[in-house]
N, C-alpha and C positions, 0 to 999 in steps of 0.2 A: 556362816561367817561372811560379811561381804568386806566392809573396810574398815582401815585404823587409820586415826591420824592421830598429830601431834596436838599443840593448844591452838595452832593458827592455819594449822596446813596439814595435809593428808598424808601418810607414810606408804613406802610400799611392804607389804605383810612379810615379805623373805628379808627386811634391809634389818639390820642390827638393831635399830630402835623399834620397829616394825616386833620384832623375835621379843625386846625385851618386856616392853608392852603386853603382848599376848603372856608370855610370863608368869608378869607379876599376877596381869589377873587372875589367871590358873590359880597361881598359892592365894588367892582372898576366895576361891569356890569350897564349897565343901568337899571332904576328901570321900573320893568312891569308895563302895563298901562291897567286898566281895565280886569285883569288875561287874557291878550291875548298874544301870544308870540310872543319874542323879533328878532328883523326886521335880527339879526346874528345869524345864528346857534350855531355859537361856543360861547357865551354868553348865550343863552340858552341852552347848555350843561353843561356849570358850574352852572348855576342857577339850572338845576335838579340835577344836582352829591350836590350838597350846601345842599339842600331839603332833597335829599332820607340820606347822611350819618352825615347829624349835627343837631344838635337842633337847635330852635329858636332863632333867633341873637334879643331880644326883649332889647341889650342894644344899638343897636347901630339907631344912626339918622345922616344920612348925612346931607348936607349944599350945599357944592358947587361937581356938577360935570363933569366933564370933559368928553367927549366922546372918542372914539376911532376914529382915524386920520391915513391914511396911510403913510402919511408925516411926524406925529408923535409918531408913532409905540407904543402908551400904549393910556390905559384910568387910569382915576384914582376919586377917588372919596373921599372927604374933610367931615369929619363928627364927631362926639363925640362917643367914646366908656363909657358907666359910667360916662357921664360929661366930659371926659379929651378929648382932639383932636386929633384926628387919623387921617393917610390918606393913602388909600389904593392902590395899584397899579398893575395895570397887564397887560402885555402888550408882543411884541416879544425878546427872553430872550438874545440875544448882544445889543437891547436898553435899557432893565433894566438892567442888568448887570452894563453897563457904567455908569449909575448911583449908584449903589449900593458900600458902603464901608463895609458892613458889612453884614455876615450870620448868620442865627439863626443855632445854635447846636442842629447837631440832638439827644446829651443826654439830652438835657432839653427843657421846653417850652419856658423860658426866656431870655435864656444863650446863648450871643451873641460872637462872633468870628471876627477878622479883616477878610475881602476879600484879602486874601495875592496872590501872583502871584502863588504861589502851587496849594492853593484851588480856583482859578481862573480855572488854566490847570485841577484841577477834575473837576471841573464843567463841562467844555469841551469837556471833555469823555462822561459823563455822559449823556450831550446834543445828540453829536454825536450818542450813544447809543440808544437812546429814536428816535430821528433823522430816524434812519436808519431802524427800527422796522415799517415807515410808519405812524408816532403819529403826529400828529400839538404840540408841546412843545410852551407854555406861562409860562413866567417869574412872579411869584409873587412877591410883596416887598411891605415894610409897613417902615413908619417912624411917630412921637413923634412932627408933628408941634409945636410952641411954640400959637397957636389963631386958631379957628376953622372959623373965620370970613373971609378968605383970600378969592378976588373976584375971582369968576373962572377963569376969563382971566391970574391970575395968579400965578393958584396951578400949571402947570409945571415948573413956576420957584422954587417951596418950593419941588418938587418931587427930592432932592437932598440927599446926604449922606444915600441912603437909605438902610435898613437890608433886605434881600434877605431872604424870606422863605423858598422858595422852586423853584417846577414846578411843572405845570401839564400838561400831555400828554392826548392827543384827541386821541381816533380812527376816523382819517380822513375817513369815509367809503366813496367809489365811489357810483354812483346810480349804482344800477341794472341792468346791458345789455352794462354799460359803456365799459368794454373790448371787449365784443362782435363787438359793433360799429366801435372801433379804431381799432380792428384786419379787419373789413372788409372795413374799411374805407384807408386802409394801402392797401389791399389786389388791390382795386380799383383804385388804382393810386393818391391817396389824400394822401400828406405831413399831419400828423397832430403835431400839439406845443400843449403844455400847461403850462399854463400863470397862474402864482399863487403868493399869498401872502405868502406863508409859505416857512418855512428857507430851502435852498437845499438841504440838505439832506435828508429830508422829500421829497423833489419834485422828488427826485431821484427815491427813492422808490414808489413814489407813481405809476409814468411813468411805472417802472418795472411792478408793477403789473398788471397797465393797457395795458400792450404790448408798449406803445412809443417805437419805434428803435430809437437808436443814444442818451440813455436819458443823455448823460454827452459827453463834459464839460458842465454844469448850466451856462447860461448869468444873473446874478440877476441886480436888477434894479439901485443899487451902481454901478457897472461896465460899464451900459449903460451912466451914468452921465460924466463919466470920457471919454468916447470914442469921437473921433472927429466921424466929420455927416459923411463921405468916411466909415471907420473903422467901425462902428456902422451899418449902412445900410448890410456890409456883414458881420459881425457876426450874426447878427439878420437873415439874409436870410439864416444860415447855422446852427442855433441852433434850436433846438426841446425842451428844458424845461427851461423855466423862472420862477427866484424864487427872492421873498422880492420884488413884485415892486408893483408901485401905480396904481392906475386910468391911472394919468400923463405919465407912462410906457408905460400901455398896449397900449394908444394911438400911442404912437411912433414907439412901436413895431407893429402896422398894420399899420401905414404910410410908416417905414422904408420896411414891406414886399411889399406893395404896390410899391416902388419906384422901388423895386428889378425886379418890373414884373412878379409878381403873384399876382393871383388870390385869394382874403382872403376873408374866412366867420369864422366870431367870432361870438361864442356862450358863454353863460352867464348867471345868473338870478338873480343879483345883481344890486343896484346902482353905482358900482364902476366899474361895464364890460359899463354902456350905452353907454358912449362917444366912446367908441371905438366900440360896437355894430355898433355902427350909421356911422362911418367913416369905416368899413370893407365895402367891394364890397355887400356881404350880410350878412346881421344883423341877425341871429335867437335865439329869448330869449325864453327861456327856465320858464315855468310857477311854479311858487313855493310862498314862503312866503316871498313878500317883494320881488318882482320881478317887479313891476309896472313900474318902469321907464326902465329898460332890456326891457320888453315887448314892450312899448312905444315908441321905438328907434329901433325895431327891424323890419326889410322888413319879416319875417319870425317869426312866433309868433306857437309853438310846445304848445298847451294847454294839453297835456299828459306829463308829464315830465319824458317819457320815453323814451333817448337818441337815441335809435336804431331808432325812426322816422324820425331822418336825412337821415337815407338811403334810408327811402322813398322819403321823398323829393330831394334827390341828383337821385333816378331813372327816377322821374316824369320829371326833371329838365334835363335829359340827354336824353330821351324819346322828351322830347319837341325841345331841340337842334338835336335830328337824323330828324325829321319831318320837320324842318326848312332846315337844309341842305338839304334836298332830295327835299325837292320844288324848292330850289333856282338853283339845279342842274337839275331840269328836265326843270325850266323855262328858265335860262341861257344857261344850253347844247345843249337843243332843239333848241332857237335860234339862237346859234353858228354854229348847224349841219344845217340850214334850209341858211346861208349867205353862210357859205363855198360851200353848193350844187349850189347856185346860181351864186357863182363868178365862180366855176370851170365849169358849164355849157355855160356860158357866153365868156370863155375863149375858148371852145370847139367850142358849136355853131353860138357864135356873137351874140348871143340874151339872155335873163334869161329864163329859162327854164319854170316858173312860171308863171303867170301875177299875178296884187295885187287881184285877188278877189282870186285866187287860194291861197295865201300866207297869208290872213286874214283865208279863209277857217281850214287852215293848223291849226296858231294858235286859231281858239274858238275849234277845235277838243282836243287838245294838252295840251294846255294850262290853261282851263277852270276848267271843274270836275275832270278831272284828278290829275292834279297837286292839285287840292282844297282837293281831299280825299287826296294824300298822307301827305297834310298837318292835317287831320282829323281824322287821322288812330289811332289806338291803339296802346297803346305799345305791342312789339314783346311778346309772348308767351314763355317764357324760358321752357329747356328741365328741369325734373324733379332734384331736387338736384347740377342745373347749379345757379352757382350766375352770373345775370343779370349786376351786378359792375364789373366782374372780368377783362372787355373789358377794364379800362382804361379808362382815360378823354379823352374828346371830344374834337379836337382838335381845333382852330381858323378855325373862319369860311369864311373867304379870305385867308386862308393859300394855302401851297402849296397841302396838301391832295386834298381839295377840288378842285383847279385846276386842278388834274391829273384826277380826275372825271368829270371835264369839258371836259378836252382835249380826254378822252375816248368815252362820251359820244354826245360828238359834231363830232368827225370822224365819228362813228359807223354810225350815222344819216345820215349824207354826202354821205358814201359812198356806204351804203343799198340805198337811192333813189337815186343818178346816177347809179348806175349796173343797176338796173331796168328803168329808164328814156335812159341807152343807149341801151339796149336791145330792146326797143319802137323804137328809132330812124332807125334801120336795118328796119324795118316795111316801110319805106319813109314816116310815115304819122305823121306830129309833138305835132298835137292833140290828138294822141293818146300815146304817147311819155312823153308829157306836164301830160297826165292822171295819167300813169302807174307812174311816178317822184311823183307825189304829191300822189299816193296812199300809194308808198314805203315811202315815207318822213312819212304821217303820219304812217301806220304800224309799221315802225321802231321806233321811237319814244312811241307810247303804247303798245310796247313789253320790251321797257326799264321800262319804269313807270311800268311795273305790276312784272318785277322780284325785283323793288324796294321794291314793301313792298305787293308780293304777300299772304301773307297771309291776306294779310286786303280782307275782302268780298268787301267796298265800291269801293277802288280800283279795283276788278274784274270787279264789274257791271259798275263804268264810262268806263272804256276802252272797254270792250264789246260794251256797251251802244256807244261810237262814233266811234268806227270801224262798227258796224250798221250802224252810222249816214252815215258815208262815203261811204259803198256798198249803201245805199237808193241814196244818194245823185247821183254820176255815175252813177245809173243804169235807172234812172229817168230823161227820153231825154228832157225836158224843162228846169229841176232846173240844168242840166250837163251843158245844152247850155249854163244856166246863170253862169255857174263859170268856162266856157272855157275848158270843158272837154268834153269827149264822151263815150256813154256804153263800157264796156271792156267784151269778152268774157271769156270763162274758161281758155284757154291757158294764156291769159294776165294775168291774177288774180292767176294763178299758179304761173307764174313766180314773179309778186308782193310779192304773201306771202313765195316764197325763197328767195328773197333779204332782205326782213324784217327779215326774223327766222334766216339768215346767219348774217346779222347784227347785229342783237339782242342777238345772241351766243355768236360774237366775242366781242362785249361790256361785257357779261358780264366773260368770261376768260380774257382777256387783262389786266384785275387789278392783276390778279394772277401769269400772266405771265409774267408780265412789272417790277411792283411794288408789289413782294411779301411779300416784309416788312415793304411796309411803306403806302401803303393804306387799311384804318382802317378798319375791318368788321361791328365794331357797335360801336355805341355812346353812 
């Protein structure tokens, strides 16, 4: 709890109007069940501010009570104070307000005041004040029903003509590490929004503190109602803080980002984030009190509910996407370099350069452990005090990045085993030719895969492990004969592992030299 004031001016929290206030709000919270606490924070903040600075409310018995509704922005609660009929009311303060015709005086406890347009506009200030300070501000108001009997279905229609006590102001506190997170979540290339019930001005500050860029102009969830679906879809894709909206909102605002063509993960740990939990691309709820259905709706479930573990999961998550692109590219590249050797050989000598045992050979060497460890690899090692996120989202994985790493890594391949297969050919002997082409095809090829993710040991030892396979295989005159090859002596193998190491060099400078800016170093 931090403060309470009256309609135009701030009370102190121990002074009689201060006690009454805190109060009435208690009786419009829902009543605890079994001394366990209640499923909203912020209802269980008035309920301990209630406790620690008033006495005993041992006159009051509710009857009918109404919950809180974000459609209906108050709760309120129907009950006898001493016998007479009360009803309490607390809710967001431009929808009590619009109810209210009347304020209590802050000279007295009983001495009531018209809500004239003057003390309307202090109010306003006042708000805005409280507002701006970073506070969640609820509306209190209390009215004199004529029957305590009325069914709840229809004490918001008696919550009418009512006298305005006061407010009280929350310390909205963020969790712990929450700036941290959206500064390095920013840092990384992640848009971050936040999506709230509380008035804009409050959201404003709130953002600030947390680091959000861009926190204003506010899209609140009145403003979305009014926008046609064109209009609404790109405000929504260009705003970063939402304030006053529902369930119903938040839903539309990750439909609408969805539509936009981004990528949405909504986090939450409410019943009122699930539905949109569950409609974001990925869902991560957030474990807290009365987070059950958050959790249950979420592909992503944080049992520590300390926010900086998104960055872990966004590293594990981008770690897993570099390991999938690098397989897809040494499986694809590889192939590409292994068609293109074969048509340009064919266009050369009339014939493929290859035969099919030599071109299966090719791919279980290539293709197999290789490609398998780069997909098994560990995440990269960052240097000391490097943030691992700083690289940026990972781009689409048929985009055009990734193509330009096809297109490098399928030349390279090509044209390390033709140098070397035509250098054979000078020789007159075509089997030895056909040798030296599929020695270079495979060498070039696992000298790409191991500057891919040389730091991985597995990767070391497959590619060792089948450049072995392939000197045993050559040099061994029965299993050569079986796959149309012949021993190669040192000069031939000399020249193999310099078409491979020349190819292997120029793969991997060409990215740098081609595409300096636009092919990505890391994922």
């Amino acid at each position: 709890m931090a403060r309470v004031a009256g309609y135009d001016q701030e009370l102190p929290t121990r002074g009689a109007l201060g006690k009454r206030l805190l109060r009435t709000a208690a009786r419009a919270c829902p009543e605890p069940e079994g001394g366990r606490a209640l499923a909203h924070a912020t209802d269980q903040a008035v309920i301990d501010a209630a406790a620690a600075h008033c006495d005993g409310d041992g006159a009051w018995r509710p009857v009918s009570e109404l919950p809180f509704e974000a459609s209906r922005g108050f709760s309120a609660c129907l009950g006898t104070q001493s016998g007479r009929p009360h009803l309490a009311v607390k809710g967001a303060p431009e929808i009590v307000l619009a109810r209210c015709a009347y304020a209590l005086s802050p000279g007295a406890a009983d001495d009531t005041v018209p809500l004239t347009p003057e003390r309307r506009r202090a109010t306003e200030r006042l708000l805005y004040s409280l507002a701006s300070d970073g506070l969640r501000v609820l509306a209190v108001a209390e009215t004199r029903p004529a029957a305590s009997d009325t069914p709840t279905a229809e004490v918001a229609e008696i919550a009418r003509e009512l006298t305005l006590l006061g407010f009280i102001a929350i310390a909205d506190t963020t969790r712990p590490g929450a700036a941290e997170t959206v500064k390095r979540l920013t840092d990384a290339g992640v848009r971050v929004a936040m999506v709230t019930g509380d008035h804009p001005t409050t959201a404003v500050a709130i953002a600030r503190e947390l680091g959000i860029p861009d926190a204003e102009p506010v899209l609140t969830g009145a403003e979305l109602d009014t926008l046609p679906e064109g209009e609404r879809v790109e405000r929504i894709s260009r705003a970063t803080v939402f304030a006053r909206v529902s369930p119903e909102h938040k839903v539309r605002i990750v439909q609408a980002l969805r539509q936009a063509g981004q990528v949405v993960a909504m986090t939450g740990d409410g019943v009122n984030d699930a539905a949109a939990i569950r409609l974001a691309d990925i869902g991560i709820g957030l474990s807290a009190h009365g987070s059950a259905s958050a959790r249950a709706a979420a592909d992503l479930v944080l049992t520590d509910p300390d926010p900086t573990r998104i960055l872990d999961a966004l590293r594990e998550g981008r770690a897993l996407w570099r390991s999938v692109r690098d397989a897809v590219a040494i499986l694809v590249g590889g192939n590409a370099g292994e068609v293109a050797f074969t048509l340009l050989g064919a266009a050369v000598a009339g014939r493929a350069p290859l035969g099919t045992r030599q071109l299966l050979l090719v791919n279980l060497l290539t293709d197999m452990l290789p490609a398998l460890a780069v997909a098994l690899a560990r995440a990269r090692e960052h240097k000391s005090g490097e943030d691992p996120l700083v690289g940026g989202p990972s781009s689409v994985l048929f985009g055009s990045d990734l193509g330009r790493i096809l297109a490098v890594r399928g030349s390279a391949t090509a044209l390390g085993a033709a140098a070397a297969w035509q250098c054979g050919r000078m020789t007159g002997r075509a089997r030895r030719a056909s040798t030296m082409g599929l020695a270079a095809l495979v060498g070039t090829q696992l000298g790409q895969t191991y500057l891919t993710d040389w730091h991985s040991p597995l990767v070391l030892i497959t590619s060792v492990a089948s450049a072995a396979t392939l000197f045993a295989i050559v040099e061994t005159p029965v299993v050569s004969h079986f796959f149309g090859c012949t021993p190669l002596g040192p000069m031939a193998w000399s020249i193999v592992g310099g078409c491979s190491a020349a190819a292997t060099v120029g793969a991997a400078l060409a990215p740098r030299l081609l595409f300096p800016r636009r092919v990505p170093l890391a994922v």
